[in-house]
ROBA-58332 format. One line per 8 residues: number of its first residue (from 1); their letters; for each residue z, y, x of N, C-alpha, C. Coordinates in steps of 0.02 Angstrom, whole numbers, always signed. Layout:
N
NUM	a	Z,Y,X,Z,Y,X,Z,Y,X | ...;
! end
This chain:
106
1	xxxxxxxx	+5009,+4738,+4463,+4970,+4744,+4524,+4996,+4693,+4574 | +4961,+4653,+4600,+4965,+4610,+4637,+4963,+4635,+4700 | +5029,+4627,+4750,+5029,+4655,+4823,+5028,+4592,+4871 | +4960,+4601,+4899,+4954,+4551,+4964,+5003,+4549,+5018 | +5001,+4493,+5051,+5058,+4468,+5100,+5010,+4447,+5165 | +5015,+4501,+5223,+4986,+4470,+5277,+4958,+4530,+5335 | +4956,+4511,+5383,+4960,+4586,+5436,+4879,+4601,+5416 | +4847,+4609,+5400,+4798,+4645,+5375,+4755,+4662,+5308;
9	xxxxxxxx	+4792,+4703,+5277,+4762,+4711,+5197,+4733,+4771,+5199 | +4667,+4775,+5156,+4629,+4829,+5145,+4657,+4855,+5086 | +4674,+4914,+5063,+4656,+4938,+4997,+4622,+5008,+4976 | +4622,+5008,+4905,+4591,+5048,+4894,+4616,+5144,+4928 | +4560,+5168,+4944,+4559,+5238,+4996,+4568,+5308,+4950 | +4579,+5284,+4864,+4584,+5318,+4840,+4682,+5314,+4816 | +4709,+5266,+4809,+4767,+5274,+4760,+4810,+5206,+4805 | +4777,+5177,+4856,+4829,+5125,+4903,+4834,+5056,+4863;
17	xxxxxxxx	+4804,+5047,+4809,+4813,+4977,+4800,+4784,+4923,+4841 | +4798,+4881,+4836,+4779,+4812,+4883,+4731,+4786,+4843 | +4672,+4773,+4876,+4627,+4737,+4843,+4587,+4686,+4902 | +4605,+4668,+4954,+4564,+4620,+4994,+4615,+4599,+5047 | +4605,+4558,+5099,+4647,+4524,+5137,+4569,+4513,+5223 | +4598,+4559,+5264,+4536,+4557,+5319,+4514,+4496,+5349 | +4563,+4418,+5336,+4528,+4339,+5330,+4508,+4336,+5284 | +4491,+4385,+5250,+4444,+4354,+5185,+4346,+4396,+5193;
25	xxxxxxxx	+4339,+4411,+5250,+4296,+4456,+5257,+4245,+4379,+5309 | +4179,+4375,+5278,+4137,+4335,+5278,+4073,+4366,+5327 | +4073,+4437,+5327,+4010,+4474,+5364,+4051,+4560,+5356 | +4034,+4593,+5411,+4006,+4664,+5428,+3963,+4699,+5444 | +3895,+4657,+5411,+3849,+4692,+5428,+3813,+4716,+5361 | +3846,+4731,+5305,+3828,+4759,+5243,+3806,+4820,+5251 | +3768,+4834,+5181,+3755,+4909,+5195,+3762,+4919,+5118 | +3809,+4963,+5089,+3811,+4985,+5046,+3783,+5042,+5016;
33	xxxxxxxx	+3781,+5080,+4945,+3745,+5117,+4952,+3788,+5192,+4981 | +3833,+5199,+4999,+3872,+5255,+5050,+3865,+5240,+5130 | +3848,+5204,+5156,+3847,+5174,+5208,+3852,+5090,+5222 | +3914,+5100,+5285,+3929,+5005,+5296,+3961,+4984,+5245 | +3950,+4920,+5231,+3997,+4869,+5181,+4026,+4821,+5195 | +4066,+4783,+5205,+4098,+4726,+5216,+4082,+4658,+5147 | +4057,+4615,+5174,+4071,+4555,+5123,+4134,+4497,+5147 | +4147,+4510,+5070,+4228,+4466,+5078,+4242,+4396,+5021;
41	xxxxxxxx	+4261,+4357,+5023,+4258,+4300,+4988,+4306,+4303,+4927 | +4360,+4367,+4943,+4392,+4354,+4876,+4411,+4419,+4886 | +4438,+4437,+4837,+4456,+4528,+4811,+4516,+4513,+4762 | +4583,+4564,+4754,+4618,+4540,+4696,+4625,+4631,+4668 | +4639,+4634,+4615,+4683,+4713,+4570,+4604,+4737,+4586 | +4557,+4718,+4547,+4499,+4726,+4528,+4469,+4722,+4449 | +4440,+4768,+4437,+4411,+4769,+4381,+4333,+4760,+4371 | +4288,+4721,+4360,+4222,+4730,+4352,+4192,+4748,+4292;
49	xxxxxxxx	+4137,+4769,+4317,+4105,+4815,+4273,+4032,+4759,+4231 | +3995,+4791,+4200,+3960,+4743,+4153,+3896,+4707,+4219 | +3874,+4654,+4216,+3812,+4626,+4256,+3742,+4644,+4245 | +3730,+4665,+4292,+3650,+4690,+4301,+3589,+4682,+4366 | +3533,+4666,+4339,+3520,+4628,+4397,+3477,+4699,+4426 | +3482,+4701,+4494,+3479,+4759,+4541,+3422,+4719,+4600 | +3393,+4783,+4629,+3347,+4766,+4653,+3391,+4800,+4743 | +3412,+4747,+4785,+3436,+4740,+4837,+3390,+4755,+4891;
57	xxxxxxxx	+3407,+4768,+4966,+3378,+4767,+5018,+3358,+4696,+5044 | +3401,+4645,+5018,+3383,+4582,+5026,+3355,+4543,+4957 | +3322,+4589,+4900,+3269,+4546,+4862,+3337,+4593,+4795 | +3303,+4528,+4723,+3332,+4552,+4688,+3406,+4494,+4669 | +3462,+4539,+4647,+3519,+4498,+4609,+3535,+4521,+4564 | +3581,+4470,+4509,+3610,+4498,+4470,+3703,+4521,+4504 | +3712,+4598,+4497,+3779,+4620,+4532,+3830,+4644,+4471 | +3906,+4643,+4486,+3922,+4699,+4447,+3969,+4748,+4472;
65	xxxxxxxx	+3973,+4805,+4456,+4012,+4834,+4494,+4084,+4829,+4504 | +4134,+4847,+4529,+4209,+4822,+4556,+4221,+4876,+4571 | +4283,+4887,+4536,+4324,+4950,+4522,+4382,+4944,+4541 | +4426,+4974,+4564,+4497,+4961,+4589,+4543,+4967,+4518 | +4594,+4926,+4493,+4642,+4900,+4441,+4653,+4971,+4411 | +4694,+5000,+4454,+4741,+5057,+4463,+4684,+5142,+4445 | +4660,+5143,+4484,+4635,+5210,+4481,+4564,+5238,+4456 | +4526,+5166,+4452,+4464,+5159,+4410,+4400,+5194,+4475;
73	xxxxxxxx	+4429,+5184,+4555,+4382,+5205,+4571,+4308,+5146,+4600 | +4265,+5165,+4593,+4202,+5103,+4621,+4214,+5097,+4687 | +4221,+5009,+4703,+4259,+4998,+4787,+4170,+4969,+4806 | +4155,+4950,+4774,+4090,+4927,+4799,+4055,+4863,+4711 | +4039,+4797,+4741,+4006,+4758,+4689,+4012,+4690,+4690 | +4025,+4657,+4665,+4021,+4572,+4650,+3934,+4546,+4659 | +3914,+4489,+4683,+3850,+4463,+4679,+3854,+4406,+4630 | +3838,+4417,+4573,+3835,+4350,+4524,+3812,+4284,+4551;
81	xxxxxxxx	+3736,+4324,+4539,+3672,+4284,+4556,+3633,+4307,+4619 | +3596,+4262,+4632,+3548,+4294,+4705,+3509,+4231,+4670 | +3423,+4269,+4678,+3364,+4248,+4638,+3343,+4206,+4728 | +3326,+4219,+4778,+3301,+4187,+4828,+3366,+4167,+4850 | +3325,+4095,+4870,+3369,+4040,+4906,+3398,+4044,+4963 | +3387,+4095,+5018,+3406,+4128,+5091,+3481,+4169,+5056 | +3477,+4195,+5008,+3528,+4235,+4972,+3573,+4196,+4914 | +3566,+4130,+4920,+3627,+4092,+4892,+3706,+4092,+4895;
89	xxxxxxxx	+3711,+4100,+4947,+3776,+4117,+4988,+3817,+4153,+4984 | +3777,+4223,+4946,+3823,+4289,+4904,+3843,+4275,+4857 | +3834,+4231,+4803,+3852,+4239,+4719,+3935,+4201,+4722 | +3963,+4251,+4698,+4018,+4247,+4688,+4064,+4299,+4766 | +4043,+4315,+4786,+4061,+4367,+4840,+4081,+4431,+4834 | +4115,+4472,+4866,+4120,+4545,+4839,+4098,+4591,+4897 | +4059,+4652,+4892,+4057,+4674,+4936,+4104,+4761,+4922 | +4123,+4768,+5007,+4175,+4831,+4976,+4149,+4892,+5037;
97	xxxxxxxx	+4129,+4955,+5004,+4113,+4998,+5056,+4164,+5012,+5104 | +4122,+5029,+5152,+4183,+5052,+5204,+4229,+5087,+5172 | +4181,+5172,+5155,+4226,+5213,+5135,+4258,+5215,+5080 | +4261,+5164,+5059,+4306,+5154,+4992,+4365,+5116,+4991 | +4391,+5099,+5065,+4425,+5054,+5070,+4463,+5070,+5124 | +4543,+5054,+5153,+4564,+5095,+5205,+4614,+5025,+5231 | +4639,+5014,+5274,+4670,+4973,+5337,+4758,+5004,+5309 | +4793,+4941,+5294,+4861,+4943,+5294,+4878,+4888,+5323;
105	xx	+4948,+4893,+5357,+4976,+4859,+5408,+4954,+4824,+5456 | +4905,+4874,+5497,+4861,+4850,+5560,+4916,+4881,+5606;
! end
């Protein structure tokens, strides 16, 4: 398990692993399907799940889901692909629910 270095790391809200870094957060205005989501540019002690293309609030992509290393819980999803050109910008992005995710060393 890889432990991030830096006054603001998210991890997972189930078991405390580190999986994001809060300069790595690109937008807060996600909406996941539990609520808010954060999109972040990189994620680490992640596991993804198989690719499937999903039909989004912003059109359709291919996503997959993202699981935390450690405890196997769903933190939110990866954007492969994004089919419209306004939605280029996501593929390769992660998005992580709020509530799946908790604030260490703030």
């Amino acid at each position: 398990m890889a432990k991030l270095v830096g006054p603001r790391v998210y991890s997972c809200s189930h078991c405390g692993n580190h999986v994001c870094l809060h300069d790595d957060i690109i937008s807060k205005a996600f909406q996941g399907r539990n609520g808010h989501a954060f999109l972040f540019s990189h994620a680490v002690n992640i596991i993804m799940g198989p690719k499937e293309d999903r039909q989004l609030m912003t059109g359709l992509h291919t996503v997959a889901d993202i699981y935390c290393r450690d405890c196997g819980e769903v933190l939110g999803w990866k954007y492969e692909r994004a089919y419209e050109e306004t939605q280029k910008y996501k593929e390769g992005k992660f998005v992580f629910e709020k509530l799946r995710i908790i604030k260490e060393n703030w």
